[in-house]
C-alpha atoms as an extended CHARMM CRD file, in Angstrom:
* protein
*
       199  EXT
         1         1  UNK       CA             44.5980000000       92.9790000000      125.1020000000  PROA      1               0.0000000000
         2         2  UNK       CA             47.9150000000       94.0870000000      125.3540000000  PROA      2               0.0000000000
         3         3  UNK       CA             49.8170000000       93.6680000000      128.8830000000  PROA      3               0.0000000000
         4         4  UNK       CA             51.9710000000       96.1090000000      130.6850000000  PROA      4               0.0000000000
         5         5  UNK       CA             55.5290000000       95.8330000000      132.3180000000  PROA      5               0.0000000000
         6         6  UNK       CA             55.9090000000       99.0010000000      134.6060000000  PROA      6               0.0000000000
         7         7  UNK       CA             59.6140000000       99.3110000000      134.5760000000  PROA      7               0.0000000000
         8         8  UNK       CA             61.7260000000      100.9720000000      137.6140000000  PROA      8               0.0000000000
         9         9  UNK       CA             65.1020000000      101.5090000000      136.7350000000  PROA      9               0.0000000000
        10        10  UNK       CA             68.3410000000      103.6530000000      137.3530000000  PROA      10              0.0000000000
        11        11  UNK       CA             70.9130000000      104.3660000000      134.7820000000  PROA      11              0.0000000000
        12        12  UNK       CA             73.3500000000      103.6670000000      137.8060000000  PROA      12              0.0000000000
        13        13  UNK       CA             72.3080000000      100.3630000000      137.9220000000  PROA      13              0.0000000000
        14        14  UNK       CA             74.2600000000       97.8530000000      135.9660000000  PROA      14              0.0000000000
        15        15  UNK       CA             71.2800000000       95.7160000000      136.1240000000  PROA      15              0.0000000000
        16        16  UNK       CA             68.8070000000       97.6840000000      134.6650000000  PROA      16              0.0000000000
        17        17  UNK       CA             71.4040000000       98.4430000000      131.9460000000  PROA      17              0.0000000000
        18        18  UNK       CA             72.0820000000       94.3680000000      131.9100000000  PROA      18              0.0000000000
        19        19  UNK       CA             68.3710000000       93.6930000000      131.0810000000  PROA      19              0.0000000000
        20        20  UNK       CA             67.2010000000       96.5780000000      129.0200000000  PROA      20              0.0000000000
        21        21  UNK       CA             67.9530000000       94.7050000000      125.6180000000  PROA      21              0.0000000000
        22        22  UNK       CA             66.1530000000       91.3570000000      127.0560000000  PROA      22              0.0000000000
        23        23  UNK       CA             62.9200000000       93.0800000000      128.3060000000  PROA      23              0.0000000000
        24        24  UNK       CA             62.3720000000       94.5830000000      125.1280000000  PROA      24              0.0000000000
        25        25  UNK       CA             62.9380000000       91.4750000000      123.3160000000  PROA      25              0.0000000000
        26        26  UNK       CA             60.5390000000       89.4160000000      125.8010000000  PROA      26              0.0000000000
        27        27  UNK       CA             58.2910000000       92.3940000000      125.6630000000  PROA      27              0.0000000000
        28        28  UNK       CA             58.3100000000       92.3750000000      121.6000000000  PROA      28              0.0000000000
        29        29  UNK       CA             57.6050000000       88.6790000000      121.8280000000  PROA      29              0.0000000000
        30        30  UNK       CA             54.7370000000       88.6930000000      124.3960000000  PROA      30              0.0000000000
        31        31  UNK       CA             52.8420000000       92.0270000000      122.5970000000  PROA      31              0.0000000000
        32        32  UNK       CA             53.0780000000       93.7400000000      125.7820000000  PROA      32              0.0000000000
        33        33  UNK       CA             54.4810000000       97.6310000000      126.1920000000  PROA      33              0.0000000000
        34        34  UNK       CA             56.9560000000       98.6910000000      128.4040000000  PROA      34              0.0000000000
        35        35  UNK       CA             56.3500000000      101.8950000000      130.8220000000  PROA      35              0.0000000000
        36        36  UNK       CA             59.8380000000      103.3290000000      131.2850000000  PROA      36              0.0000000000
        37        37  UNK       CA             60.2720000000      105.0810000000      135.2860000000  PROA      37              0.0000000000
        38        38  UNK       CA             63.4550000000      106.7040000000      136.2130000000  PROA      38              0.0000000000
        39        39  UNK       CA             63.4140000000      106.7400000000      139.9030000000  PROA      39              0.0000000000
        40        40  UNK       CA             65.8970000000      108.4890000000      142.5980000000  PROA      40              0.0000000000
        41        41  UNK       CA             67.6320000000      104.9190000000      143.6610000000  PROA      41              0.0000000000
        42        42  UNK       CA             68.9350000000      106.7660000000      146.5640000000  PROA      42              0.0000000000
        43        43  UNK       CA             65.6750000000      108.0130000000      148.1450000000  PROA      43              0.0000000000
        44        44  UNK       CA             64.0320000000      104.9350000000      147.3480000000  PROA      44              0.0000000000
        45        45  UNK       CA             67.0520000000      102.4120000000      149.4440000000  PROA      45              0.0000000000
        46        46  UNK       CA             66.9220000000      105.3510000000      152.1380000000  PROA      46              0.0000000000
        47        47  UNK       CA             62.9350000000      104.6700000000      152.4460000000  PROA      47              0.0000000000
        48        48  UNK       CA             62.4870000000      101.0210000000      151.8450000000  PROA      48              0.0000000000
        49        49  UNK       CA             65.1210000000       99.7370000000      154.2690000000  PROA      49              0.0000000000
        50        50  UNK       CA             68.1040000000       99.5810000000      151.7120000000  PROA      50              0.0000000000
        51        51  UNK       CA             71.8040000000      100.7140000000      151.8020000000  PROA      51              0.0000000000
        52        52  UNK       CA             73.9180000000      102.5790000000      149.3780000000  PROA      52              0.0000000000
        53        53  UNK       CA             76.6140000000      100.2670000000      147.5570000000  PROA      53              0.0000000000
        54        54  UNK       CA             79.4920000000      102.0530000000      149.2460000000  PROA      54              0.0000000000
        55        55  UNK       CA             77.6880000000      100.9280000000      153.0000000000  PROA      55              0.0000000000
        56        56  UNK       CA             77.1800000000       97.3270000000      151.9350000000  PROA      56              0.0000000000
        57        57  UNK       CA             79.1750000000       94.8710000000      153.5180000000  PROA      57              0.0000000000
        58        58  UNK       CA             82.8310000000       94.1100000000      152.1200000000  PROA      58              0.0000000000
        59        59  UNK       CA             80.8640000000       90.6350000000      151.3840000000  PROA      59              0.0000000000
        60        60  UNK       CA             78.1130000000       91.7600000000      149.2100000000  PROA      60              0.0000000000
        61        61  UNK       CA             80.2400000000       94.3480000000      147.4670000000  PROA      61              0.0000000000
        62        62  UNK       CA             82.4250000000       91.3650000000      146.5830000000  PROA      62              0.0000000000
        63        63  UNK       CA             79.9370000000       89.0720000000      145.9140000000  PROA      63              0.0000000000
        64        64  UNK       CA             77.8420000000       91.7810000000      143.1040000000  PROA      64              0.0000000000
        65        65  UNK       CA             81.2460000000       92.2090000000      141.1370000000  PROA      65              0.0000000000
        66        66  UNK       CA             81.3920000000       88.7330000000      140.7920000000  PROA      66              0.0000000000
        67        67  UNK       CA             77.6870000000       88.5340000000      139.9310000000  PROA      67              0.0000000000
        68        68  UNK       CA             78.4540000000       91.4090000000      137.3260000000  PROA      68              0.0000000000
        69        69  UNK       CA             81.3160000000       89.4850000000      135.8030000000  PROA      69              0.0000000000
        70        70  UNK       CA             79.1860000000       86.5620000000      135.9210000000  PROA      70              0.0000000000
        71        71  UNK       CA             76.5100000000       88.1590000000      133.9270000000  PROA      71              0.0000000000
        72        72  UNK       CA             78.5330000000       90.2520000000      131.2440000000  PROA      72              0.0000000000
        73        73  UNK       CA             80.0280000000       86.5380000000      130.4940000000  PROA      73              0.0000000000
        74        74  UNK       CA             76.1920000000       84.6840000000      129.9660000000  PROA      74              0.0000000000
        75        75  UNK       CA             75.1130000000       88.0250000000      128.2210000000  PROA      75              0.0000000000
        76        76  UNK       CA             78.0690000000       88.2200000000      125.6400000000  PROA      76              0.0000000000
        77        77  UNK       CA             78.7970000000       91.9190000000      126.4540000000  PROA      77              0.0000000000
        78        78  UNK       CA             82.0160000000       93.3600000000      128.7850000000  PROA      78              0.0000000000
        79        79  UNK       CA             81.2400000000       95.6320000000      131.2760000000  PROA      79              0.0000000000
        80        80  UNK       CA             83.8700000000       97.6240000000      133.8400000000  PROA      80              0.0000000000
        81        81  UNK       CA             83.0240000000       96.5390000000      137.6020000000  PROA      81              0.0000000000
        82        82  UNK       CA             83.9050000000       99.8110000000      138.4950000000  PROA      82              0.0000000000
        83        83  UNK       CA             83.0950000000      103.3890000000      136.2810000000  PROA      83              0.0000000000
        84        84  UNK       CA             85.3440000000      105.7970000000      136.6360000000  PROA      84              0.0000000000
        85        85  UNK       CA             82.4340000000      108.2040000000      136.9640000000  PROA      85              0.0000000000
        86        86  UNK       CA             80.1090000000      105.4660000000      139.6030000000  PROA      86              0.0000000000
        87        87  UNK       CA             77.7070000000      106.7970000000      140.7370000000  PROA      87              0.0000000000
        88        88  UNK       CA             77.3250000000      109.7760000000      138.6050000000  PROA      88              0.0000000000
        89        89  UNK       CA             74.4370000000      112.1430000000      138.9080000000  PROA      89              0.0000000000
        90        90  UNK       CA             71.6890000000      110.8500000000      136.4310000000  PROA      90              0.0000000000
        91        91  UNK       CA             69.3660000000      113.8060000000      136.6700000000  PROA      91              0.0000000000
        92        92  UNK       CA             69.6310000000      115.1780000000      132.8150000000  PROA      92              0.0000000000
        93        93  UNK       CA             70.3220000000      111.4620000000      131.7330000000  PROA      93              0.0000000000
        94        94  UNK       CA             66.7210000000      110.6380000000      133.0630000000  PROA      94              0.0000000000
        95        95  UNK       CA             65.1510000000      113.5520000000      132.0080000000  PROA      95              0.0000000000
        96        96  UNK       CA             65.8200000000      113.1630000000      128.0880000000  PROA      96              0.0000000000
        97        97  UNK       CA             64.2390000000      109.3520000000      128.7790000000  PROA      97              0.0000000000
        98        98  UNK       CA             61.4390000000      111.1920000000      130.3750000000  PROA      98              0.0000000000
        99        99  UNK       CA             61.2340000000      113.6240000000      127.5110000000  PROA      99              0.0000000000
       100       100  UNK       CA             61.8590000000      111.1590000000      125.0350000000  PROA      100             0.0000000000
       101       101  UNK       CA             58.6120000000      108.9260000000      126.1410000000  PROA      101             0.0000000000
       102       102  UNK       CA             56.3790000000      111.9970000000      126.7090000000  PROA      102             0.0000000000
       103       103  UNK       CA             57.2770000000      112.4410000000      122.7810000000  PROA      103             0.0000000000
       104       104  UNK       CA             55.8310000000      108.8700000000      121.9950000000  PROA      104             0.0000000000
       105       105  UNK       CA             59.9100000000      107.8520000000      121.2840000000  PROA      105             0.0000000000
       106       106  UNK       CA             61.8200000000      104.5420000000      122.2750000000  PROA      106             0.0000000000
       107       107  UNK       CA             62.6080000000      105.6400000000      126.3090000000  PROA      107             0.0000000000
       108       108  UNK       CA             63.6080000000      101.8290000000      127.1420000000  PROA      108             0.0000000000
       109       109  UNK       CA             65.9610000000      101.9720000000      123.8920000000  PROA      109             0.0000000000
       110       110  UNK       CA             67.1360000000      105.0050000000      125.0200000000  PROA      110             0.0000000000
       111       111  UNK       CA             67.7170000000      103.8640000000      129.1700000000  PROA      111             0.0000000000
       112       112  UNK       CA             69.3590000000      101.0110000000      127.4170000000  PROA      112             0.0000000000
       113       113  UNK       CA             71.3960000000      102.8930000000      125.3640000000  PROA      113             0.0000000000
       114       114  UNK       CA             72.7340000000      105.2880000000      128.8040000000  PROA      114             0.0000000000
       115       115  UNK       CA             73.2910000000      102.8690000000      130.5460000000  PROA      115             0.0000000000
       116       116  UNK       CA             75.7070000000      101.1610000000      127.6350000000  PROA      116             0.0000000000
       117       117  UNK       CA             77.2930000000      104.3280000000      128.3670000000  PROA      117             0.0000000000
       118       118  UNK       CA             78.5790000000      104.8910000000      131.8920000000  PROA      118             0.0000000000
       119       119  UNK       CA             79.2130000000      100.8350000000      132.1840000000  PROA      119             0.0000000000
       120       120  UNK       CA             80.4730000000       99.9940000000      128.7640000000  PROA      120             0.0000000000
       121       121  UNK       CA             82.0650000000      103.3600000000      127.2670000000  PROA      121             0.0000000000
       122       122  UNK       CA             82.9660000000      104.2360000000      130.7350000000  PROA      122             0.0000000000
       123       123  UNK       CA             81.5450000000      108.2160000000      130.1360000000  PROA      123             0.0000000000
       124       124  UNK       CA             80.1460000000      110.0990000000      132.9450000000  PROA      124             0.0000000000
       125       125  UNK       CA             76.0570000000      110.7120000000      132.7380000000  PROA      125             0.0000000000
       126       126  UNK       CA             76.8110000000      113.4400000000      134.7480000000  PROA      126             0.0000000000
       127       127  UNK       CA             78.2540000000      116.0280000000      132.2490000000  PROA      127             0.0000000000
       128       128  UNK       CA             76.1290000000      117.2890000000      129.4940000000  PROA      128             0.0000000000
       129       129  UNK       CA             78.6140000000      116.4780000000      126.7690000000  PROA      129             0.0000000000
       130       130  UNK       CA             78.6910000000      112.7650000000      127.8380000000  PROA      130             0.0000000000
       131       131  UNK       CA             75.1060000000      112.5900000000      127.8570000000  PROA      131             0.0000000000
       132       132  UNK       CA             74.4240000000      114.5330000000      124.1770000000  PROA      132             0.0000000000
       133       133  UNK       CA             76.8670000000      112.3770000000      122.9430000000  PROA      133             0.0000000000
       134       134  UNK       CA             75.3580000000      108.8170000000      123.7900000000  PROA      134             0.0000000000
       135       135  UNK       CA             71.8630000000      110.0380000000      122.9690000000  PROA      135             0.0000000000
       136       136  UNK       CA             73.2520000000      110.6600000000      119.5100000000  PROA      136             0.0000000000
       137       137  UNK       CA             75.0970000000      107.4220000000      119.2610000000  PROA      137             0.0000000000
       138       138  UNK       CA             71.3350000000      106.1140000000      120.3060000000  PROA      138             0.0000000000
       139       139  UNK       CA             69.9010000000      107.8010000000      116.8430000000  PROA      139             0.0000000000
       140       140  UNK       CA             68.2770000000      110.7780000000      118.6290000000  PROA      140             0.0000000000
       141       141  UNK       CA             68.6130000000      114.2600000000      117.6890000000  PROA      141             0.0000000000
       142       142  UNK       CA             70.2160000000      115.3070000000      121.1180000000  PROA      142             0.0000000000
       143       143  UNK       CA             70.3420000000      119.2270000000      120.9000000000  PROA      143             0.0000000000
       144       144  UNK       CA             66.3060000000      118.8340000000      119.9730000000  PROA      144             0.0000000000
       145       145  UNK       CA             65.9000000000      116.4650000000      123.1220000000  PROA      145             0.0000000000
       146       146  UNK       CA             68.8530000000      118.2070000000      125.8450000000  PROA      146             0.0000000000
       147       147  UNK       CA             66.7780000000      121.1320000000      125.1740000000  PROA      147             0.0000000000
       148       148  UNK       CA             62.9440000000      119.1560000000      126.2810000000  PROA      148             0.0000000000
       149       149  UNK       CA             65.0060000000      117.8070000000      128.8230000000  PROA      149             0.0000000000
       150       150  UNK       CA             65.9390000000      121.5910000000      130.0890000000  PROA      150             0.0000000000
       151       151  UNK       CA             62.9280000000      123.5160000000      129.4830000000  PROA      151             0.0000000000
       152       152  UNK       CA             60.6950000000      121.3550000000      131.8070000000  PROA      152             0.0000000000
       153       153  UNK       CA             64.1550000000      120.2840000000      133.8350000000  PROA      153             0.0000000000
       154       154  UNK       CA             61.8200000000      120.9080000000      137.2020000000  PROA      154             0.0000000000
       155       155  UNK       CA             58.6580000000      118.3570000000      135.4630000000  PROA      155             0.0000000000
       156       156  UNK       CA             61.0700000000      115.9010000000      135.1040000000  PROA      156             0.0000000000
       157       157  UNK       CA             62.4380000000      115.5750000000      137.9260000000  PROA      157             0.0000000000
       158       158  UNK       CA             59.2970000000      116.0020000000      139.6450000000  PROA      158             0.0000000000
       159       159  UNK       CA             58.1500000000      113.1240000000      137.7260000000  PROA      159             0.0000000000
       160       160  UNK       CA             61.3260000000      110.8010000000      138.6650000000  PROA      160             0.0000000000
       161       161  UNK       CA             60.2840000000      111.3940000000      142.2360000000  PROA      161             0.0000000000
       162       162  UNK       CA             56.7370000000      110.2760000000      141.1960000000  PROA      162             0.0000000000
       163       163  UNK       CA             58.2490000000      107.4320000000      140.0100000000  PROA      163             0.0000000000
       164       164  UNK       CA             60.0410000000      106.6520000000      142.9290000000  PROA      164             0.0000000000
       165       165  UNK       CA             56.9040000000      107.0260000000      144.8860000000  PROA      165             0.0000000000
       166       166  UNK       CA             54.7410000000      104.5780000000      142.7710000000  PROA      166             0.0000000000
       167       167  UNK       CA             57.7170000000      102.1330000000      143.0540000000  PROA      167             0.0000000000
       168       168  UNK       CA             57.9380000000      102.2090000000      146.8910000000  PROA      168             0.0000000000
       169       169  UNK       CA             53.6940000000      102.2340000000      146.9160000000  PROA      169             0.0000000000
       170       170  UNK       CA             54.6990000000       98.7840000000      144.2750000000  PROA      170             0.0000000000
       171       171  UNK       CA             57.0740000000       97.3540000000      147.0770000000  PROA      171             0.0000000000
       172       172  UNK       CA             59.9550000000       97.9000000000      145.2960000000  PROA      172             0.0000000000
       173       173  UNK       CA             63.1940000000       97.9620000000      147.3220000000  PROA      173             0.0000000000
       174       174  UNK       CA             65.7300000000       97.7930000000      144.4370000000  PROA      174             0.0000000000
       175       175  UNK       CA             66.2290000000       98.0000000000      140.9600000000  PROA      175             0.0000000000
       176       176  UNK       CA             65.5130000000       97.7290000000      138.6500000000  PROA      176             0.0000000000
       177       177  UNK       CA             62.0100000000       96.2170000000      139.3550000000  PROA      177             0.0000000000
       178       178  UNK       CA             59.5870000000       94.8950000000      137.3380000000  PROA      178             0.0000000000
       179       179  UNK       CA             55.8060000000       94.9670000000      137.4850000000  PROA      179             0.0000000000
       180       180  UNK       CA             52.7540000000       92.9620000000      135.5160000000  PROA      180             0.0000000000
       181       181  UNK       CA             49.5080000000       93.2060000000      137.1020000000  PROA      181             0.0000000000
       182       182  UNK       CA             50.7510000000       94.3070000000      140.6260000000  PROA      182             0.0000000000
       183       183  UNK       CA             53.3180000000       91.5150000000      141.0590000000  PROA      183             0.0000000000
       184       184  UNK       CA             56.3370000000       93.0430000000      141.3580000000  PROA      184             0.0000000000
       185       185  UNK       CA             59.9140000000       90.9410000000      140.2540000000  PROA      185             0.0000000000
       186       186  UNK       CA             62.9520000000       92.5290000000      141.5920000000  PROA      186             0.0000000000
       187       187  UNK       CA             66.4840000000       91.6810000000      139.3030000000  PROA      187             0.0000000000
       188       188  UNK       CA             67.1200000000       91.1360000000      136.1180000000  PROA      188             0.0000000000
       189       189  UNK       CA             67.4510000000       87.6730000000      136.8250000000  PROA      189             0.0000000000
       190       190  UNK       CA             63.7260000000       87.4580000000      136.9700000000  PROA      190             0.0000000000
       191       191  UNK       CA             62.9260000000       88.1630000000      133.7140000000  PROA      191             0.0000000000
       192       192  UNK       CA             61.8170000000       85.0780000000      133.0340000000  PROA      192             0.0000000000
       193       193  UNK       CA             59.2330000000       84.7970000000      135.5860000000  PROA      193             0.0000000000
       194       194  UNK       CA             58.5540000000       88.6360000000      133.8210000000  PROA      194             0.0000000000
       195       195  UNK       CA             57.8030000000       86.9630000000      130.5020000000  PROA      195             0.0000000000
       196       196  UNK       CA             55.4680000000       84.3610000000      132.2970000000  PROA      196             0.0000000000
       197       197  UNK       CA             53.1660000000       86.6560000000      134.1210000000  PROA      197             0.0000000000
       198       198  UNK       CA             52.8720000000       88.1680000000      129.9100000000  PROA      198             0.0000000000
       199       199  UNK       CA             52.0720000000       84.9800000000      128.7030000000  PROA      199             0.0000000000
């Protein structure tokens, strides 16, 4: 029977954009499916305990951009420490995943594929254009999906906020979390330990 990763993510978060490409790949491997959930990172730090990058300590700021730098190296990609457009507002961004999967269509390809671009391309997820734009360069027909996105704007985001309940309910603090059979693994660093709980 096929196993389940209930993903938490938010297309703010370099590392849910830094293991998109690997969960899918451990997920193809393993026969297991991958339930894609948008959250509100901001709600969810402000009810688990957590604080905003920007009220972090000067050490753990410093410390993630090395971490970041650190990563991009093992992972073979280059991402910018710091988006001109960080943190943008991922509203529309999520709702086209969320529109996307309620269509049956690849919504961790797609998160991926966002992500790529506010911390590769260095475009803003906050402005339409950006965002039609990079779910073309993902394949997708954007007009067809900016307008899903739109007509059930207030389903969507009542459905990220869902999502952001059922990951604080998981014990989620961060993200992006991972979950197989109610054990959650927080960091994409923990993917392997993902890829066990499959197997």
């Amino acid at each position: 029977m096929s196993k389940t990763v209930t993903y938490y993510l938010s297309l703010n978060s370099p590392w849910s954009f830094l293991g998109g490409a690997r969960l899918a790949a451990l997920a193809d491997r393993q026969g297991a499916t991958v339930d894609v959930r948008p959250l509100d990172v901001m709600r969810l730090f402000k009810e688990s305990g957590g604080q905003p990058l920007s009220q972090r300590p000067k050490a753990r700021q410093d410390y993630r951009l090395w971490e970041i730098q650190r990563w991009s190296r093992r992972l073979g990609t280059t991402i910018r420490s710091h988006p001109d457009a960080f943190p943008c507002d991922e509203r529309l961004a999520a709702a086209c995943v969320l529109a996307l999967k309620a269509n049956g269509g690849d919504a961790l390809g797609l998160a991926t594929a966002l992500g790529g671009a506010l911390w590769v391309d260095n475009r803003d997820l906050g402005q339409r254009a950006e965002v039609a734009a990079a779910v073309r360069a993902a394949g997708h027909d954007a007009d067809a999906l900016l307008t899903r996105a739109d007509d059930r704007a207030e389903q969507w985001e009542a459905q990220r906020q869902a999502n952001t309940d059922a990951a604080l309910g998981a014990g989620a603090f961060g993200v992006p979390t991972y979950v197989v059979d109610g054990e959650p693994f927080w960091g994409q660093d923990r993917l392997d330990f993902v890829e066990d709980a499959l197997s």
